[in-house]
PALUMLO-765348 format. One record per residue: residue in three letters; x, y, z of N, C-alpha, C in turn. Coordinates in steps of 0.001 Angstrom, whole numbers, padded with zeros to 6 digits, always signed. Each point is the difference from the previous one (the first is absolute). Layout:
alaXYZXYZXYZ
...
// end
This chain:
unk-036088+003854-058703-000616+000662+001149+000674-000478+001282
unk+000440+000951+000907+000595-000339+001350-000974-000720+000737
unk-000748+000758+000356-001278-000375+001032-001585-000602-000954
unk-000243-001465+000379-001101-000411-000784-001140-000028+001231
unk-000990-000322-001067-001359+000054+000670+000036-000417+001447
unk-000803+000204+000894-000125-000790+001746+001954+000201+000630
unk+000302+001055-000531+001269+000749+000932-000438+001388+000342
unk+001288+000018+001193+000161+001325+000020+001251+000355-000084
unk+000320+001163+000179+001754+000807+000045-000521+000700+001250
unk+001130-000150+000781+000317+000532+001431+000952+000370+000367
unk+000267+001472+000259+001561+000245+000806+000530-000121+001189
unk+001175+000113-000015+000502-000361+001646+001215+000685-000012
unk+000697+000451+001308+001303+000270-000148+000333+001121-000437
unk-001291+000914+000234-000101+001559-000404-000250+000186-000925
unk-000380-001373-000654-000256+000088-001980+001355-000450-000444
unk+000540-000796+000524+001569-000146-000605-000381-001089-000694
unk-000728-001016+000463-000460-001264-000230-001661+000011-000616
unk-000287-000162-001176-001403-000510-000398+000236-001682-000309
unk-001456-000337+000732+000150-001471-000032-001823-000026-000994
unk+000090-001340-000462-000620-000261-000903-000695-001654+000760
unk-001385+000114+000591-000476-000515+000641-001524-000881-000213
unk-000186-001450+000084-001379-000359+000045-000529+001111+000806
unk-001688+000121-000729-001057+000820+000580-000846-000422+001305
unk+000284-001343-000762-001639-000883+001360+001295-001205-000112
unk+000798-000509-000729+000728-001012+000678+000894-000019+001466
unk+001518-000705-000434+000737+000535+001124+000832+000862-000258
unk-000074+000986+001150+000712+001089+000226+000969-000019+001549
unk+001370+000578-000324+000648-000202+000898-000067+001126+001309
unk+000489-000871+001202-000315+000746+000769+001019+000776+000989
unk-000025+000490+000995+000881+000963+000595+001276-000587+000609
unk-000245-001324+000048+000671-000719+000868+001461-000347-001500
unk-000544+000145-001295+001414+000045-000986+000567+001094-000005
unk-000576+001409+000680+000682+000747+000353+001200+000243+000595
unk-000576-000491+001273+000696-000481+001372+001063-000770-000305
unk-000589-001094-000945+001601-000925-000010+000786+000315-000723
unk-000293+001074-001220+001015+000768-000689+000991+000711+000860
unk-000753+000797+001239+000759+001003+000451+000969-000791+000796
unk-000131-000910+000664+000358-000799+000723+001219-000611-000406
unk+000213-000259-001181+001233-000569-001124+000803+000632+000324
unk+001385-000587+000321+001398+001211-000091+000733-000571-001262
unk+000624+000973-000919+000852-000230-000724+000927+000741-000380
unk+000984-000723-000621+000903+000907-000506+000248+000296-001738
unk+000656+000609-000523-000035+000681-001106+000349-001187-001445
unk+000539-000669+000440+000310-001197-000933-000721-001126+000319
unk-000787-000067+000556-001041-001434+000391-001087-000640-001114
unk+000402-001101+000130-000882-000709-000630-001727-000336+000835
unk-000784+000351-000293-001397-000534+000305-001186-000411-000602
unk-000287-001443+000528-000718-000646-000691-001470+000312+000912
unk-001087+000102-000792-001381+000055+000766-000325-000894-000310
unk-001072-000973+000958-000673-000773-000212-001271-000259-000325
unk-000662-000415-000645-001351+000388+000264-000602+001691-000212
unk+000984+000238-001244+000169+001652-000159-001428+000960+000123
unk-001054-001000-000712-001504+000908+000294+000264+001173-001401
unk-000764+001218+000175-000194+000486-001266+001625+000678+000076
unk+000673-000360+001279+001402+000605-000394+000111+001482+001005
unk-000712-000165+000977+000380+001109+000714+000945+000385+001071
unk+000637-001374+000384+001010-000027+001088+001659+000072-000970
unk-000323-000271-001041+001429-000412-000880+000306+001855-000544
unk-001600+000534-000585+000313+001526-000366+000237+000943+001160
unk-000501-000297+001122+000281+000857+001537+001323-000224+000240
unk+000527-001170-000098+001769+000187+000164+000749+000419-000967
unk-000087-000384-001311+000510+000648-000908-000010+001724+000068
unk-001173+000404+000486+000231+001497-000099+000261+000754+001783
unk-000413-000963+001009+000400+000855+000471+001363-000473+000985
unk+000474-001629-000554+001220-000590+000998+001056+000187-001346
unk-000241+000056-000706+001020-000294-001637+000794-001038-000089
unk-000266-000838+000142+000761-001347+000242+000848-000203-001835
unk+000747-001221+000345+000553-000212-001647-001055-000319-000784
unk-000462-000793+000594-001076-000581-000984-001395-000678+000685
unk-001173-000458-001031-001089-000996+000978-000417-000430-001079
unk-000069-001442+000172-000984-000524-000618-001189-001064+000775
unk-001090+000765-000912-001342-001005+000988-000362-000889-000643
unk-000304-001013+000924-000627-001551-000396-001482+000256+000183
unk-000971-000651-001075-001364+000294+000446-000986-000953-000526
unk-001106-001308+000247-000245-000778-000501-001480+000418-000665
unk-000841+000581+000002-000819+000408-000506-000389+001416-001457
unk-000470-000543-001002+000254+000444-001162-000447+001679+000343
unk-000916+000385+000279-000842+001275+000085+001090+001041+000806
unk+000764-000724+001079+000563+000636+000749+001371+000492+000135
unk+000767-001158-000823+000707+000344-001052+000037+000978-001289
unk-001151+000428-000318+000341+000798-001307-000301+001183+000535
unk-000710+000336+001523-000079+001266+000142+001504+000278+000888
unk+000722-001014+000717+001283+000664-000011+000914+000063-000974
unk-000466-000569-001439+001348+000525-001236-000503+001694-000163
unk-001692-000188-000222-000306+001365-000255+000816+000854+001475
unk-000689+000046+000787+000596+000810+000931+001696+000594+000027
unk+001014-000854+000044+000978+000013-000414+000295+001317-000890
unk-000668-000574-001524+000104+000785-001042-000780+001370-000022
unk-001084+000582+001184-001057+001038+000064+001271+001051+000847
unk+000894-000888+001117+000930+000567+000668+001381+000056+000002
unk+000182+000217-001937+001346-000426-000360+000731-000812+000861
unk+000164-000768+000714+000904-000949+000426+000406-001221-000378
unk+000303-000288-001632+000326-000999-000373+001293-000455-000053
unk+000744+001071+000197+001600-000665-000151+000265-000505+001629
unk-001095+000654+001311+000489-000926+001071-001068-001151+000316
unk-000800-000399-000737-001166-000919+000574-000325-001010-001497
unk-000288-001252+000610+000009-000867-001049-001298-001073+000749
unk-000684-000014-000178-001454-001258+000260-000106-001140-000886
unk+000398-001777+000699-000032-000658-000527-001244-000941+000140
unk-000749-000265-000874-001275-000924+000507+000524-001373+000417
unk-000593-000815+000921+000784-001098+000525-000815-000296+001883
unk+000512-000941+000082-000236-000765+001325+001039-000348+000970
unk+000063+000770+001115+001168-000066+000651+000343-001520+000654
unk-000896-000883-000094+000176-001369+000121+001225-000692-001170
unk-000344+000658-000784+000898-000570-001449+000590+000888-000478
unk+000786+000999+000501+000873+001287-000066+000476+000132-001713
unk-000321+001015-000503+001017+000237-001370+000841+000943+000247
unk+000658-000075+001366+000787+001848+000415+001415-001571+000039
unk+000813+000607-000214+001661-000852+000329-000035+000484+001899
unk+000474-001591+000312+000406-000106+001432+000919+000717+000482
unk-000282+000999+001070+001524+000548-000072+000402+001296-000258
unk-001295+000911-000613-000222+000887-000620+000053+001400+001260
unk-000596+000056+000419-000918+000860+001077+001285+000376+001182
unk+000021+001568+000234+000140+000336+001649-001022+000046+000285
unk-001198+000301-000167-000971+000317+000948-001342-000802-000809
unk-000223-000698+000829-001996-000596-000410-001100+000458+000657
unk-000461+001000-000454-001934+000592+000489-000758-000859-000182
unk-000998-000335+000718-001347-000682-000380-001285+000690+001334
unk-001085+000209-000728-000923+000539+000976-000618-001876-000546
unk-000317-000723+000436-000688-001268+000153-001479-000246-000104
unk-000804-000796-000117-001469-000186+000340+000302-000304+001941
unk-000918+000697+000464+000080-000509+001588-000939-001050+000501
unk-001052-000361-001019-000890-001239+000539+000321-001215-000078
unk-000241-000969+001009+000223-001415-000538-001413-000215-000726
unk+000069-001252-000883-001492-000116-001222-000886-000336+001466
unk+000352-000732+001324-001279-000379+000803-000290+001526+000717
unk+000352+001069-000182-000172+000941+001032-000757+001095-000862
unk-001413+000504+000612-001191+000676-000963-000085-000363-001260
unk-000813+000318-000846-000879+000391-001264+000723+000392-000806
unk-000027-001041-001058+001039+000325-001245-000600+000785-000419
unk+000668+001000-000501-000817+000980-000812-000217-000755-001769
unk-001011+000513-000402-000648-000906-001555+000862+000871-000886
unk+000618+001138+000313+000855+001020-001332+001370-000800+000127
unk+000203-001160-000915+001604-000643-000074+000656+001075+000370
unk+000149+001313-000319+001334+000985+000143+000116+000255+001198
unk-001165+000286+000000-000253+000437+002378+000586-001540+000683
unk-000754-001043-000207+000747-001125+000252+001222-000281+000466
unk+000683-000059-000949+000989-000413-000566+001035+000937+000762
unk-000348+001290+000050+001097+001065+000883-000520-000818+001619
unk-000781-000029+000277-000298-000055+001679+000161-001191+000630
unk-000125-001063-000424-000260-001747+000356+001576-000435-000943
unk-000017-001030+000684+001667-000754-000195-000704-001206-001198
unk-000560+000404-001352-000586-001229-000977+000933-000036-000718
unk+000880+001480-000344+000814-000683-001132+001521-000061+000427
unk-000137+000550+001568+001985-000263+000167-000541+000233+001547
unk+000857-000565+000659+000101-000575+001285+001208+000647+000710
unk+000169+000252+001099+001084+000538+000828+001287-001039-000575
unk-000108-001055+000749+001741-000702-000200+000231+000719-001832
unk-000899-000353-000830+000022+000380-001054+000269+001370-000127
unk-000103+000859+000095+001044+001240+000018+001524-000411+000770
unk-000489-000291+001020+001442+000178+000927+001409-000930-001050
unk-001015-001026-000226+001165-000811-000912+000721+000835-001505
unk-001141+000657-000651+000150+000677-000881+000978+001021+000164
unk-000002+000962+001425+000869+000746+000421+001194-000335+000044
unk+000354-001383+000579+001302-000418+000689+000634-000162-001532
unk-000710-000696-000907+000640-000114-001370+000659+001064-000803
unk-000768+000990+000616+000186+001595-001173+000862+000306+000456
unk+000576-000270+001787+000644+001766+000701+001588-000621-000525
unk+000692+000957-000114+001360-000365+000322+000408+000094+001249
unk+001154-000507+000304+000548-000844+001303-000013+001700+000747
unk-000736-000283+001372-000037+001128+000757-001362+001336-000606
unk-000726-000495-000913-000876+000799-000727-000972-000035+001422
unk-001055+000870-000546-001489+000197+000703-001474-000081-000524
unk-000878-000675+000734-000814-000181-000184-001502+001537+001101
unk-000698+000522-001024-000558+001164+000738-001429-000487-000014
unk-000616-000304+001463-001425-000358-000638-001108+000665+000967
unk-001220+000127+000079-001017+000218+000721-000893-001055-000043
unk-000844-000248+001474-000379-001295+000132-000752+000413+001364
unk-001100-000863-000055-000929-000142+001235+000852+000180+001830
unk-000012+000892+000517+000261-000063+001270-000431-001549+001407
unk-000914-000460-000456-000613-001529+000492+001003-000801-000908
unk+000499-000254-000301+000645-001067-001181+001744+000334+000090
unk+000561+000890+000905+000964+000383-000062+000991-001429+000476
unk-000524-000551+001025+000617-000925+000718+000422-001299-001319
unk-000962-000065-001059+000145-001139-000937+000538+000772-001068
unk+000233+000968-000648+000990+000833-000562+001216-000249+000722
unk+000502+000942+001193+001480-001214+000009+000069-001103+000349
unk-000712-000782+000638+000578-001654-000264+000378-000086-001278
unk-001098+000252-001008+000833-000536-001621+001005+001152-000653
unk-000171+001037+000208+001275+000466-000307+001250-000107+000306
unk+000241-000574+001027+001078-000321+000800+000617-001602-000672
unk-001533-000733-000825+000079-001270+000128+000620-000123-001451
unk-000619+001619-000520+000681+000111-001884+001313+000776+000517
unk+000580-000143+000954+001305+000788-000278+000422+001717+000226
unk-001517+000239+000414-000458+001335+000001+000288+000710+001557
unk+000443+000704+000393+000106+000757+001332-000403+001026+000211
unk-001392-000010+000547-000476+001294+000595+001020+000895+000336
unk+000244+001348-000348+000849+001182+000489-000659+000808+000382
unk-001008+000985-000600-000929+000776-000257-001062+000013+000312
unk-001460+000205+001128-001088+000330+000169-000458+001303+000448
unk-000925+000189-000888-000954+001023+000393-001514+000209+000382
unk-000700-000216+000845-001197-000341+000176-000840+001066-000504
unk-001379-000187-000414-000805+000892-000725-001635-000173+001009
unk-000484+000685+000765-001188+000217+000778-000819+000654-000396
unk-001330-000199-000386-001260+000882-000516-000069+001453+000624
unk+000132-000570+001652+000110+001985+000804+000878-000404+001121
unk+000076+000726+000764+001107-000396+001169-001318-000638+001012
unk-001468-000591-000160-000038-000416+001244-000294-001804-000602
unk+000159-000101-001295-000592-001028-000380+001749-001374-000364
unk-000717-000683+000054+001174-001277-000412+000454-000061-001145
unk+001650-000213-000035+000504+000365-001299-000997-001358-001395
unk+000232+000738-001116-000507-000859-001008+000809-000596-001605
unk+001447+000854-000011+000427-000418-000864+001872+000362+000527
unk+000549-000391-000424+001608+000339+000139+000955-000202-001131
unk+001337+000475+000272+000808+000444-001393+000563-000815+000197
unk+000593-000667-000346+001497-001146-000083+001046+000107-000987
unk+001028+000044+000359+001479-000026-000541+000765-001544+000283
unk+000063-000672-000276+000855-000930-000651+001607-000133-000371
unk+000744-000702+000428+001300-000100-000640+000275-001317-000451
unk+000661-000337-000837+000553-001492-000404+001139-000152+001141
unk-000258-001225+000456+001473-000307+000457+000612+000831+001140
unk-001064+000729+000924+000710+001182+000726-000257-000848+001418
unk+001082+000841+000946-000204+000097+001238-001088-000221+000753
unk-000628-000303+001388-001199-000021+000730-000038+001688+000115
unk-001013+000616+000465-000162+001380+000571-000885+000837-001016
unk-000695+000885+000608-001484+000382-000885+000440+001023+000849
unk-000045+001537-000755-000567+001275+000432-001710+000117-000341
unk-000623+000794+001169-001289+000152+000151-000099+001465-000222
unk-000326+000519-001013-000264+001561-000432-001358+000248+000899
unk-000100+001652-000444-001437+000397+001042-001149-000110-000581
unk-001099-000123+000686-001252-000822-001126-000235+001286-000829
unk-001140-000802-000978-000733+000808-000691-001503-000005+000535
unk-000671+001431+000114-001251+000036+000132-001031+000638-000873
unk-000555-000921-000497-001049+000338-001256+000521-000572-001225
unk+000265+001259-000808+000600-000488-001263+001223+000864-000190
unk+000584+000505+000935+001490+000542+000226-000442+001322-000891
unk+000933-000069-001320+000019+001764-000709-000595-000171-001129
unk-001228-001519+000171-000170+000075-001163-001457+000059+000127
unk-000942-000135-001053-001844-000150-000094-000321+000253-001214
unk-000874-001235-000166-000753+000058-001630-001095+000431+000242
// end
């Protein structure tokens, strides 16, 4: 059976994409949209996701950037098997591969990657109410991987001059590059993301380079949820 008990199946992408989703657990949100679209690549690229989730940022590029290849890293069992299913519901197995694992203790070879995605947890554990659903958890609060902890994970994967693509709290931007800069990482790329045009931005896109130059292009914001809505 594709879809088991307490899921759903959901399309996206005009129906190009059915995703295979917790009912009442966690479900992803608009903002893996965003950082999909946000990804530039090219036709032979390697990309690693982090923190892949049921696998919806790794199948959104595969079908609609076509990269060479992706494989996602993902540490939780449940969430993992709905991106093998998914994968397999949206024939895409010869470009997508999901490895269970902890990006603290990498099983991907160093070295691997042009391009690294990660949509992140944005809470620190002291900031609000853990949520009691481990899965909700675990996506939102920094319990099981920590910023330097990606960033380090990144710097390991990219090859020399690779990229790192991420979305991340707009308040927190200032401590995003200090340590990216501090892993080797060079802001190139921002895009700010604002609820409406009269309110304060709340989340932003980041692009990353290994080893690059100083200098950041500032794209034009996003307001709302850009071209996308669940």
């Amino acid at each position: 059976m594709v879809c088991k008990t307490g899921e759903t199946v959901d399309a996206f992408l005009n129906e190009r994409l059915r995703i295979i989703q917790s009912q009442n657990g966690y479900r992803f949100s608009v903002d893996a949209l965003l950082l999909a679209d946000f990804v530039t690549l090219g036709g032979e690229d390697i990309v690693v996701d982090l923190g892949a989730g049921c696998g919806i940022i790794s199948l959104f590029l595969a079908v609609q950037k076509k990269p060479g290849f992706v494989l996602g890293l993902e540490l939780q069992d449940e969430l993992v098997s709905q991106a093998r299913r998914n994968i397999a519901l949206n024939k895409l197995e010869e470009k997508i591969v999901i490895i269970q694992g902890d990006l603290r203790h990498l099983p991907i070879s160093k070295g691997l990657a042009d391009i690294v995605v990660c949509n992140p947890p944005y809470r620190t554990v002291q900031s609000g109410r853990i949520n009691p659903d481990v899965g909700k958890a675990i996506a939102r609060h920094e319990i099981a991987v920590s910023l330097d902890a990606i960033l380090a994970a990144s710097t390991a994967l990219l090859k020399r001059k690779g990229r790192l693509a991420m979305i991340y709290p707009a308040n927190r931007l200032t401590e995003l590059f200090t340590k990216m800069r501090r892993a080797q990482l060079e802001p190139k790329r921002l895009q700010i993301i604002y609820p409406d045009s009269a309110s304060e931005a709340k989340l932003a896109l980041i692009e990353g380079r290994l080893h690059a130059r100083p200098g950041v292009k500032v794209l034009p914001p996003i307001i709302g949820q850009g071209d996308y809505s669940l």
